[in-house]
N, C-alpha and C positions, 0 to 999 in steps of 0.2 A: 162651845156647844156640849160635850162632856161634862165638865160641873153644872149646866142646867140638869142637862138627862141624868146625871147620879141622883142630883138633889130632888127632882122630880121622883125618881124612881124608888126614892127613902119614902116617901112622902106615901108614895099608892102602897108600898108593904106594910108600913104601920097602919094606915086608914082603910086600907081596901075601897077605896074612892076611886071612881074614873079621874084620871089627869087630863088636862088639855095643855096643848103645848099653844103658844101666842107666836104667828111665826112675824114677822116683818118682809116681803120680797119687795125685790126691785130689778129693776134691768137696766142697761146702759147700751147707747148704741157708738159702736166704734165711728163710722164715719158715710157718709155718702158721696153717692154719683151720678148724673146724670147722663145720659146716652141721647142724642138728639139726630134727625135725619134732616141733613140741610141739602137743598140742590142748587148750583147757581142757576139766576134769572136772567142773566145781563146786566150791564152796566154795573159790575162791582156787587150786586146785591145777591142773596140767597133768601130762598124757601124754607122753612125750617118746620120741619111737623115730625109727627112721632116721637111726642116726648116722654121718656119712662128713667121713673126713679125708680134707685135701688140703695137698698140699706144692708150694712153690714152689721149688725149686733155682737157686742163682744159677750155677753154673759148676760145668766139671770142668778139672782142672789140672795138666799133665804137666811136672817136670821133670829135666833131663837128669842124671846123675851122671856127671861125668868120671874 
């Protein structure tokens, strides 16, 4: 990321030109989970409602295109 932002920044003091930077993002998600509310009914069986996902995101990640 430094040798873009020098080179870009050679670039605006000779020209006196706006620079635009190209960025690239992305994110990844670490992993998930589910939480479920089960009740027994009888006879070995269960009720299962209230189902809520959760997600854990490990990062978001910007980079530069020169």
């Amino acid at each position: 990321m430094l040798r873009c932002l020098s080179r870009k920044n050679e670039v605006y003091r000779k020209s006196r030109v706006h620079v635009n930077y190209n960025l690239t993002c992305n994110f990844t998600t670490h992993g998930c989970f589910y939480v479920v509310d089960c009740y027994p009914i009888g006879n070995a069986g269960y009720e299962c409602k209230d189902v809520d996902h959760f997600v854990n995101y490990l990062g978001f990640c910007c980079n530069f295109v020169c």
